[in-house]
N, C-alpha and C positions, 0 to 999 in steps of 0.2 A: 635337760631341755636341749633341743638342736637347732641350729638357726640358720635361715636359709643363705641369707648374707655373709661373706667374710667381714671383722673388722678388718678392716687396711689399719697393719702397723706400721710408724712413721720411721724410718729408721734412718737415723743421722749420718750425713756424708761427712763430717767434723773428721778431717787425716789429722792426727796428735802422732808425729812420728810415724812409727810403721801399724801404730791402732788405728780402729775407726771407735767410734764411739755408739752405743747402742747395742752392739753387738759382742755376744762374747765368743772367744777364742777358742781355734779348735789347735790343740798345742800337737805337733807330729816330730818326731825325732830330725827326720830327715829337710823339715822345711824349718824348724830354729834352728841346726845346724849346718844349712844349706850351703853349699860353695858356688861360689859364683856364678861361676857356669850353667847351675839349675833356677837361681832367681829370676822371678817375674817368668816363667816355663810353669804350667800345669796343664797334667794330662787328666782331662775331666772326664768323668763317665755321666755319660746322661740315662735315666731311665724315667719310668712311667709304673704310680704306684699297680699293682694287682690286686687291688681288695679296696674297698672304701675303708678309711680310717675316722677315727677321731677322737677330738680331746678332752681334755678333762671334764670341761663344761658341756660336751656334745656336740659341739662344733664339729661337721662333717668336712672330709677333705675327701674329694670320690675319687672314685678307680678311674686311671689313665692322669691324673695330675702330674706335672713332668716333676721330677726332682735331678739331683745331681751330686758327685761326691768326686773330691779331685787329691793330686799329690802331687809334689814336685819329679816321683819318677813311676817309671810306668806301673814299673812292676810291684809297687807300692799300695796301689792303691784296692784300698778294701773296707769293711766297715758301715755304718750308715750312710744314710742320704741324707740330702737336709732340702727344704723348701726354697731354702735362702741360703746362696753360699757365695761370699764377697773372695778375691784374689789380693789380697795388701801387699802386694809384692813381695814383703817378707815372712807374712800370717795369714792362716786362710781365717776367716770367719762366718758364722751361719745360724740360724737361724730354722726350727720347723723340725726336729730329727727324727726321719723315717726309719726302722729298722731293715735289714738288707731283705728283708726274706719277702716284703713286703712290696718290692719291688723286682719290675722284668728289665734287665740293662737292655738298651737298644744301640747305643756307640761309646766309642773312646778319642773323644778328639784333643788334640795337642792344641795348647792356648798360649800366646806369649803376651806380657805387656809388659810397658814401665811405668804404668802408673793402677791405682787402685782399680779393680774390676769387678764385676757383678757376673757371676758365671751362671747362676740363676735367679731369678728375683721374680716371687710369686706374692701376693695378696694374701697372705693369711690371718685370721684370727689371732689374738693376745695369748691367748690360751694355749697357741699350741708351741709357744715359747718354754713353758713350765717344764714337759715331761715329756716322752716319747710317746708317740703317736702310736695307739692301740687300734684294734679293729673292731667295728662298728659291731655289736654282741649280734650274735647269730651265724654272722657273717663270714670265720671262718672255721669250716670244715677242718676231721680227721682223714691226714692224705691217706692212702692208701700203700701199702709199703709190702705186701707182699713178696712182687719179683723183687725187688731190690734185697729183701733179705736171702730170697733163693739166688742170686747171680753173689752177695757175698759169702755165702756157701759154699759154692763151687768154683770159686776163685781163690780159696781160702788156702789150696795144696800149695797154689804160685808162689803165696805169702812166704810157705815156710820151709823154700827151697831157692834162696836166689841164687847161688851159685849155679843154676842151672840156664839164669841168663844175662844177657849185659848189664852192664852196672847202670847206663845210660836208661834202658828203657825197664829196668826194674824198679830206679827210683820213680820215674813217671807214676807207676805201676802200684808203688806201695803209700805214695801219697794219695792217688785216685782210691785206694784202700779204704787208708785213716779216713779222708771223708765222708768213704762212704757208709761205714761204720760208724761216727757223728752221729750222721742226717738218722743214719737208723736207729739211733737211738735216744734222738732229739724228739721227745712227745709235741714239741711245738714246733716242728718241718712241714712246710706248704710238700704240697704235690706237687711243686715245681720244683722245688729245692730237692725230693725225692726223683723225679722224672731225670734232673739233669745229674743226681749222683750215681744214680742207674747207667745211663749215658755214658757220663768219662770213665766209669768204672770197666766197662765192658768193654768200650775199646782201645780203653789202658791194656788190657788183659790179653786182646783179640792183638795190639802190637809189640809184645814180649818177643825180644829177638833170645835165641838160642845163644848162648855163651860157644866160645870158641875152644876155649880152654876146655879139657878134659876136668871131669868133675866124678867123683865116686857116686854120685848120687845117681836114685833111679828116679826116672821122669816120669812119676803116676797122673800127671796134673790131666792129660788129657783123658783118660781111664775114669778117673776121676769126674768129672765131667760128663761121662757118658753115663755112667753110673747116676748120676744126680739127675739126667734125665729118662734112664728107663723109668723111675721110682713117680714121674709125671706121668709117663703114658702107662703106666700099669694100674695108674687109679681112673683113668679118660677111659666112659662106656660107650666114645663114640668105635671102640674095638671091641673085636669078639671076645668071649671070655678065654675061650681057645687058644687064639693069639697071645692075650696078655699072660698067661697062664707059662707060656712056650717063654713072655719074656721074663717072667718070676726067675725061670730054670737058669737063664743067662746069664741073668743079674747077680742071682745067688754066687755062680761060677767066679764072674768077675770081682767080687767083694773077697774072693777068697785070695785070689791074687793080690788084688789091693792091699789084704794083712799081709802076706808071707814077704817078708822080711827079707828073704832069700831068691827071691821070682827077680830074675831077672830083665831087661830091657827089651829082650826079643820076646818076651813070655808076657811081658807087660803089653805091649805093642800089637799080638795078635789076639790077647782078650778083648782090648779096645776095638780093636777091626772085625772081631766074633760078635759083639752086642751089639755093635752101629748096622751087623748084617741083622740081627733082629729086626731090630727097627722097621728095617725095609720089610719083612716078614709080615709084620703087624701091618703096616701102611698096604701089604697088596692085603692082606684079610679082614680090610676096614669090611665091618656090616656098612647095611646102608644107610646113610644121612640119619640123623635125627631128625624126626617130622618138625620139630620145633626148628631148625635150624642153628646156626652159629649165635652166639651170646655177641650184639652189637650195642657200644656204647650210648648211651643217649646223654644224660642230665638236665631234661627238661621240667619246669613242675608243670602240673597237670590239677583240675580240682572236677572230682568225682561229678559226675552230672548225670548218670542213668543207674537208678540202682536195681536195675532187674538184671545188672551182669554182677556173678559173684568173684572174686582172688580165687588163684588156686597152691598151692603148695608146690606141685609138679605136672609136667605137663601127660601125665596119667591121670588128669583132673582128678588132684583128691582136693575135695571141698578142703578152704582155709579160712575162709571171710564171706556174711553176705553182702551185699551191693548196699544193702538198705540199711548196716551199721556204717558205714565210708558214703554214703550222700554226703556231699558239697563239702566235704573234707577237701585239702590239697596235700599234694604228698610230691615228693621227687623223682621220675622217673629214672634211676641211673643207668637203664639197661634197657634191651631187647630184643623180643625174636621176632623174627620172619617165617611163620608158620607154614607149613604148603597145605594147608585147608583154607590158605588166603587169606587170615587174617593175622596182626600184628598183636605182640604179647608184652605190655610194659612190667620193668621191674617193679614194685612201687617200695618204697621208703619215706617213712616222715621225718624230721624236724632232728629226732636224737637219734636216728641210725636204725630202728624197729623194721625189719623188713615187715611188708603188708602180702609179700605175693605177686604172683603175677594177673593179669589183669588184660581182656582183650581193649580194644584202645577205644573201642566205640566208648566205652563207657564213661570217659572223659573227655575233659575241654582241657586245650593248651592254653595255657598264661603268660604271661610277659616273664614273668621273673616269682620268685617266693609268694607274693599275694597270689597266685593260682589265675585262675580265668575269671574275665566281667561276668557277675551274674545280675541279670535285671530285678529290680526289686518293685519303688514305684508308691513305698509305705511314705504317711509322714511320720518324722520322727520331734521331740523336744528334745533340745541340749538341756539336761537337769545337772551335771557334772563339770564344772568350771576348770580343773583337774588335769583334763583329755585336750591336748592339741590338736589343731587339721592340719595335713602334710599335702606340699604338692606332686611328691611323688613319693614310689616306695622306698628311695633310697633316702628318705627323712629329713627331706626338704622340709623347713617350715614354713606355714602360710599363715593359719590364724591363732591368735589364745582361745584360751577355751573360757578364760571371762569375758573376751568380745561376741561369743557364742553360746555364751549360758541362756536359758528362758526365753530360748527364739527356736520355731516350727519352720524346719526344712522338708524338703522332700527327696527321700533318701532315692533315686534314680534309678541306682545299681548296688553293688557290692563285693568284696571280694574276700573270701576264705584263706586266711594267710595261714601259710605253715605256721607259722609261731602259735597257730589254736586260736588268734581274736580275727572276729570279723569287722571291717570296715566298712565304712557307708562312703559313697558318692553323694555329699550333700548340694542343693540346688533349693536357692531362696523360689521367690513365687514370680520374679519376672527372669529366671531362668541364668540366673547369676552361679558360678561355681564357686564353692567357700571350700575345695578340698574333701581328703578323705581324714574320718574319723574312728576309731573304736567305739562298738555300738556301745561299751559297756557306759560312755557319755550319754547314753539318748534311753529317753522312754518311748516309745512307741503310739504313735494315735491313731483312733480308728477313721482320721478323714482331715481335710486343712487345717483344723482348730487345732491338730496336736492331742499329746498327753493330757488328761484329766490330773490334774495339781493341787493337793488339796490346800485350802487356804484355812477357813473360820473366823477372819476379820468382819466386826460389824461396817457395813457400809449404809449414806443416806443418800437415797436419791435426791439429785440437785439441779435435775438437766429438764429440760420438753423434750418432747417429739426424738424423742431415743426410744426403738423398739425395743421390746422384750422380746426375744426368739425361742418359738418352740426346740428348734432343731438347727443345726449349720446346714440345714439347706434354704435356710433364710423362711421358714415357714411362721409369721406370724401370731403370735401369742397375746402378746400387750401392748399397748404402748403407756411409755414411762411419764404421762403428762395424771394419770391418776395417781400416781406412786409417787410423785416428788416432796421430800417434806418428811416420807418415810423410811426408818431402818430396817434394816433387815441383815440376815450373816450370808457371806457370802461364802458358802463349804468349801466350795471350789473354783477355779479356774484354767481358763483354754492360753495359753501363746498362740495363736492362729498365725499360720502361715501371712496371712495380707497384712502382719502389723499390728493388729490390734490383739489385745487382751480384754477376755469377757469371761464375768461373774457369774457363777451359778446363785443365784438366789432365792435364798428361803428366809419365811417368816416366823414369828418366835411359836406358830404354831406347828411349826415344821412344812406348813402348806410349798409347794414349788414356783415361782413367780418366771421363771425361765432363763436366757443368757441375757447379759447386758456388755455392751461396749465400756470399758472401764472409765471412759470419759465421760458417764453420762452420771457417776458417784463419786462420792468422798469418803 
């Protein structure tokens, strides 16, 4: 269950020496062993979570919540974040512990004091004291790590020739390495954590100074490199076959250099300046554009609303999907083209990475987030599932129980197609009150205010006067309950009606129909 409120933990300002009470310790080498000079000095890093979180109990903590993480020296400081982080002049302490990856740092600022301090102090739940804070399931995505394994590829020659440059800017160089070898091989790396090991890697790489010192070694690295990228424009058909054909021949050439053992420096240096002239080759013998245009990022969801447009496979429209299996589905756009027949082509994607195809865009509505686009609905529905919560937003605010909402007739308004496969209702009582959205699989469906038909079969006696029996919910007249009083009858079924009331279907032990009554009019 998730809850829309934090509880506020109470947390004791009691100084017992250099403890605080409430709080447990975050034990660092350099701050028990600290020298004078660095006490009551912390260089905090502030940041703001990137993902919603939460804890054990479901407690949400959303995206952009500030946290913080500090040391006594600068160059120290690493590791989680926490919610809650106190300064005790001689111990840090905290509370909330976000994982790094989880978080975008936005500063470094220098803190001094001499007495106990609060470097961050947020409201959180009990909950998220227990265990580290995970991400809200769905929530996070597989980064995408492609270039970063191609830029560790062909960075790889630097690796295993450093005598070829400063001791200074090779260690930069082979550290920017090791991590980025990590991140790539860490299955649980955000796209941030890959983005920015991408990043320092390359112009770690890109500032390798040359060694001064004479070195035996021959210097393939940039060769190397050129080679890593003909073997990219030799499989791109935005070049003639001709061309990349002409660059096979080059490339081949250069790999042969690359081996021979014996190719010297000047031999090395004109293969590299002989395939960089391909290049140029290819680039004047570009055909022309792809009608589809360039591949532009998007990541927006989208949920299907016309299904007379079909997916297609390629932009040689080979049918892949029709329109009318993907109606009111939501899917993720993470891509598209700019067609010159003027119209736009989303990539489409669902929930577990299934590509759908591409897609002209008429054929959908934009959403705010995961739930896809409002679609209007306008049904009433009955809560019969006590089970299903109402949320006041997609990020799983909570609003109502779903025991405060069992065997009551809403009217479902709108709705919306969430990637995750369940549909939600926009529910609204009868004077236009909002109770949140729900999972439909909480509600039966009725054909009008009364709601869901429920079946019952308790005998009831009528007890009341002047309580009509109702042909129909449009109030059409049947009986009134003043001949009927006195007598049982079973009541099969029953309506929750949207205005409050509950009314009996009632039959007689001859199975005869007697029609709806107001529940207040039997016992």
């Amino acid at each position: 269950m998730k809850y829309s409120k934090f509880i506020t933990l109470t947390i004791a300002l009691v100084t017992v020496g250099t403890s605080m009470t409430g709080i447990p310790f975050i034990n660092e080498k350099e701050t028990a062993y600290a020298s004078e000079s660095t006490l009551g000095k912390s260089y905090v890093e502030y940041g703001k979570t990137n993902i919603d979180l939460e804890t054990i109990d479901g407690s949400i903590i959303e995206k952009g919540t500030s946290v913080a993480r500090a040391s006594r020296m600068k160059k120290s400081i690493s590791g989680s974040y926490y919610l809650v982080l106190y300064d005790g002049v001689f111990m840090y302490q905290a509370l909330g512990e976000v994982p790094e990856k989880y978080v975008t740092s936005s500063k470094i600022e220098l803190q001094t004091t001499t007495e106990g301090k609060f470097l961050i102090k947020n409201n959180i739940p009990e909950s998220a004291t227990k265990e580290l804070l995970k991400p809200v399931k769905g929530e996070e995505t597989v980064a995408e790590k492609g270039f970063l394994g191609e830029t560790v590829s062909h960075t790889r020659l630097a690796l295993e020739n450093p005598s070829l440059y400063t001791k200074e800017t090779f260690d930069v160089f082979k550290k920017a390495f090791d991590q980025a070898t990590q991140v790539l091989n860490d299955s649980s790396a955000t796209q941030a954590q890959v983005d920015a090991a991408d990043k320092t890697l390359t112009n770690a790489f890109n500032k390798l100074k040359k060694s001064e010192k004479p070195s035996e070694s021959i210097d393939k690295i940039g060769l190397g490199k050129v080679i890593h990228d003909a073997k990219i424009y030799e499989k791109d058909d935005r070049y003639t076959k001709e061309s990349r054909d002409k660059l096979v021949i080059e490339r081949q050439k250069a790999e042969k250099v690359m081996k021979n053992e014996k190719a010297t420096q000047a031999e090395v240096d004109k293969m590299a300046n002989s395939l960089s002239s391909a290049f140029k080759t290819v680039l004047v013998e570009v055909s022309k554009a792809k009608p589809e245009g360039n591949y532009i990022k998007d990541g927006r969801y989208v949920t299907y609303s016309n299904k007379n447009y079909n997916t297609y496979s390629n932009f040689g429209w080979k049918h892949r999907q029709s329109g009318s299996s993907l109606q009111n589905k939501t899917f993720q756009a993470r891509g598209k083209y700019n067609h010159q027949n003027g119209s736009t082509y989303l990539s489409l994607y669902d929930n577990k990475g299934t590509w759908y195809g591409y897609v002209n865009e008429k054929a959908v509505k934009v959403g705010g987030g995961q739930q896809g686009a409002y679609i209007k609905d306008g049904r009433y529905v009955t809560l019969t599932n006590k089970n299903y919560n109402s949320w006041s937003n997609f990020g799983w605010k909570y609003r109502h129980s779903g025991a405060s909402l069992v065997n009551k007739t809403y009217q479902a308004k709108g709705k919306y197609n969430h990637i995750n496969g369940s549909t939600y209702l926009s529910l609204y009582d009868n004077k236009g009150k909002w109770f949140g959205y729900i999972n439909e699989k909480a509600t039966k469906i009725g054909n009008g205010q009364q709601g869901a038909y429920v079946a019952d079969g308790r005998k009831v006696k009528v007890t009341k006067k002047n309580y009509q029996l109702w042909q129909n919910f449009s109030w059409k007249k049947r009986q009134s309950s003043n001949k009927l009083v006195g007598k049982t009858f079973v009541a099969r079924g029953k309506y929750y009606h949207a205005n409050g009331s509950t009314y009996y279907s009632l039959f007689d032990n001859k199975g005869n129909w007697q029609g709806y009554i107001n529940a207040n009019g039997v016992k």
